[in-house]
C-alpha positions, 0 to 999 in steps of 0.5 A, spaced: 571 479 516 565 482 513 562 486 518 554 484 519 549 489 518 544 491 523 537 488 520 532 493 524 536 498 520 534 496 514 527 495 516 527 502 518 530 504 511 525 499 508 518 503 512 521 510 511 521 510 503 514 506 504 512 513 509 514 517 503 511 514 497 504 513 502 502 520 501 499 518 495 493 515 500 491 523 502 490 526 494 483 526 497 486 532 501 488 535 495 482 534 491 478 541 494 484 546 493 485 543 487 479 544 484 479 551 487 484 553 484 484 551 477 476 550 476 478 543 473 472 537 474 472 533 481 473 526 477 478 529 472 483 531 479 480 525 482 483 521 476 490 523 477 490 518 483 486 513 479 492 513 474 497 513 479 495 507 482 494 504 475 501 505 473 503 502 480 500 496 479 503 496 472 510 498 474 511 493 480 510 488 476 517 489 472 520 494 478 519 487 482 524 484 476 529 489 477 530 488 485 531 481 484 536 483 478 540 489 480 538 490 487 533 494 492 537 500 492 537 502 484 530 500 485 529 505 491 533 510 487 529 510 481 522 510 486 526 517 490 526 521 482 521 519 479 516 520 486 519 526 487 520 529 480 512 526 479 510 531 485 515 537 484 511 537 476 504 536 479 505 543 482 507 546 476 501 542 472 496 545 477 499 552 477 500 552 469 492 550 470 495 544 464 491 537 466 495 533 462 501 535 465 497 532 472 496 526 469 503 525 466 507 528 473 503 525 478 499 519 475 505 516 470 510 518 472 509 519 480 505 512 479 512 509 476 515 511 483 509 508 487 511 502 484 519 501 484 518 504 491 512 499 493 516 492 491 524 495 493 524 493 501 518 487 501 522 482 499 528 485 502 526 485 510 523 477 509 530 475 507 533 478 513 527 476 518 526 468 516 524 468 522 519 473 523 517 473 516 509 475 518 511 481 522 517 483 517 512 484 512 507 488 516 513 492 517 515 493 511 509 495 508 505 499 514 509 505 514 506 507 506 499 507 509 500 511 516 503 516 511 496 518 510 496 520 518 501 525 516 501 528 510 494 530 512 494 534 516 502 537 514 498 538 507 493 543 510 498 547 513 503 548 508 497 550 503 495 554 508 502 558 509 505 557 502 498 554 496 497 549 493 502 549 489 508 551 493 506 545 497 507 540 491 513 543 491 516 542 498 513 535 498 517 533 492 523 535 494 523 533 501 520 526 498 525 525 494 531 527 499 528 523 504 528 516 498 534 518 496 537 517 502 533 510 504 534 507 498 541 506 500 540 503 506 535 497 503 541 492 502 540 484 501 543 480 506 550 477 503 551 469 504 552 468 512 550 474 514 544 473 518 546 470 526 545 462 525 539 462 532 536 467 526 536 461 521 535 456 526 528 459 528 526 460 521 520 455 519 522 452 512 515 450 511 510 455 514 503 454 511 500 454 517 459 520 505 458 526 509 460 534 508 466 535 511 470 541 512 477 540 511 481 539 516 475 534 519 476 531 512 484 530 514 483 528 520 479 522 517 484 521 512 489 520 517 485 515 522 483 510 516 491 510 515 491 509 521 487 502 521 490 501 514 498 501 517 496 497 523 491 492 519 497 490 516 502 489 521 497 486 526 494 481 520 501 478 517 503 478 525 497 473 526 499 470 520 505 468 523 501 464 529 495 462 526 497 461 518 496 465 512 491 461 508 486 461 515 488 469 516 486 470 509 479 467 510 478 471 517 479 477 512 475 475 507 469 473 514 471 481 517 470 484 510 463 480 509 460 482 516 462 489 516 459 491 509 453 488 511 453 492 517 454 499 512 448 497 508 444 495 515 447 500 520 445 508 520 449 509 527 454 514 526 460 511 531 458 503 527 458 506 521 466 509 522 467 503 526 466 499 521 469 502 514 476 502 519 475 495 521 475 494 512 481 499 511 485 494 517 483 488 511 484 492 506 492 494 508 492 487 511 491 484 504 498 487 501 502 486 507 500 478 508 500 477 500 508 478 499 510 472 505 504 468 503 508 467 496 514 467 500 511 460 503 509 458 497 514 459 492 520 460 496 524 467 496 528 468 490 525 470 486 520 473 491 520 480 488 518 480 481 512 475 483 509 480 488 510 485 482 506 481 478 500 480 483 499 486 483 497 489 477 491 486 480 490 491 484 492 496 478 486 494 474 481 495 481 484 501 482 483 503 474 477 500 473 473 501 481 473 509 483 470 509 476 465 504 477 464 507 484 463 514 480 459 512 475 453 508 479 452 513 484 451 518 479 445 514 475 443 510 482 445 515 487 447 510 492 451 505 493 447 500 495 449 495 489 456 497 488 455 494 497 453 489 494 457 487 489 463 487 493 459 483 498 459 477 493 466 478 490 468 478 497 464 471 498 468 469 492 474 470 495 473 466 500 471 460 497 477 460 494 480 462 500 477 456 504 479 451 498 487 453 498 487 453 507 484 446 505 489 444 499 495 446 504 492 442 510 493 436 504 500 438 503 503 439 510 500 432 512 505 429 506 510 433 509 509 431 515 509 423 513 
């Protein structure tokens, strides 16, 4: 008889390689010492990061093929070398003072172990929690924004004690120890291996700006992480409960309110309170996205359409820093770029409402 793997620890192998590759989220932290030393531009060191998210997006989309294919832990041990060969080479890059090897070492190549790493353990955890599929996700992806909560603080210290680019150095090497070992761990559960009061539960059909010093600046790295790690496991919980369709309206409501509230609001304390509550939507869209494609599509082939959603956001993480850049410079606000993510948001929502009311049509044939 096969012996039956404990799920939990799947999961927590699933979380650990997202808390690895998550340290993308602090490059901001970076971005000063950087500069410092090598007397590179703010943007073409704040590009690096634009690329790597780029490449992300881009790469999930075949990456989300292969886990299908040839399972999660040859994926995950792609993403362990190139994440941590990408972040080794980035201190080499920095120290050699040679920008197009920052962009070949952390925006491609580390880029393309965010995104083997990124799609390795979602589809995974869904298929050993059908019954809990909302929490599972919001599992399987919070670890990679909570890393911002650890990384910076631990970047501060390390480049404190050894520089900037010894501190790359260490990271890539302890990133890529710590994948490597997780990735072995993420398995798919084998033909009757999950308990059956497990299946039982399972639902067939579910469609229901200032000036910081330094370690103020990672201190808030840290907290937006934190509201981002969080959001995503306490919106794809409710989503579990209230639906995902209907979860995604509320997101899209919170987004609009809060935006407005940083337009019209000049008190400090409303004005975090309101960019965290954002980040808890931002991480709430990627961890909902995975289960609401389960619901729809089923899970087979879950992986590769995740990947392919993605390279959305690819395009946004190439295309938005740049715009952001770009009409402060000549506006020196960003009152019109509020605006305009105000307007993409009500879009959104309008198409939100018009697939919660699709859904509603299609579960009440299931029903007859």
């Amino acid at each position: 008889m096969i012996k039956t793997r404990n799920r939990y620890v799947i999961a927590s192998a699933g979380i650990t390689l997202h808390l690895m590759i998550g340290g993308v989220y602090a490059w901001s932290v970076f971005t000063g010492p950087i500069v410092k030393q090598t007397g590179w531009a703010e943007t073409s060191v704040s590009f690096a990061f634009s690329l790597a998210i780029f490449f992300l997006g881009m790469s999930a989309a075949f990456m989300g093929r292969l886990v299908e294919k040839f399972g999660p832990t040859i994926t995950g041990t792609i993403s362990s070398v190139c994440y941590g060969l990408g972040v080794f080479l980035t201190g080499i890059a920095i120290s050699n003072q040679q920008l197009w090897l920052l962009y070949l070492a952390y925006g491609v190549i580390g880029g393309l172990g965010l995104g083997a790493g990124y799609v390795t353990p979602v589809s995974t955890i869904i298929r050993w929690f059908p019954d809990k599929r909302g929490l599972a996700t919001g599992l399987a992806i919070m670890g990679f924004d909570f890393a911002a909560l650890l990384t910076g603080p631990i970047a501060q210290t390390l480049m404190a004690s050894f520089g900037v680019s010894s501190t790359f150095y260490i990271l890539g090497i302890f990133y890529f120890l710590v994948m490597i070992i997780a990735a072995q761990f993420i398995k798919k559960p084998r033909q009757n291996e999950l308990p059956k009061a497990v299946i039982k539960k399972a639902s067939h059909f579910s469609l229901t700006g200032q000036n910081m010093t330094a370690n103020t600046a990672a201190i808030m790295v840290g907290i937006l992480g934190l509201f981002n790690g969080f959001g995503r496991l306490i919106w794809a919980t409710l989503s579990d409960y209230i639906g995902r369709p209907r979860t995604y309206s509320a997101i899209f409501i919170l987004n609009i309110v809060m935006l407005i509230t940083l337009i019209l609001c000049k008190v400090p304390v409303i004005f975090a309170l309101a960019l965290c509550l954002l980040l808890s939507c931002y991480g709430a869209g990627f961890s909902v996205i995975p289960v609401y494609l389960g619901d729809v599509f089923g899970t087979r082939e879950l992986g590769a359409i995740h990947g392919y959603v993605l390279t959305a956001w690819a395009a946004a993480g190439m295309v938005g820093p740049i715009l952001l850049s770009y009409t402060h410079q000549i506006l020196h606000n960003y009152f019109v770029t509020l605006v305009v993510f105000i307007v993409i948001d009500l879009l959104a929502l309008i198409v939100s409402l018009a697939l919660q009311r699709a859904f509603a049509g299609m579960q009440e044939q299931v029903n007859k």
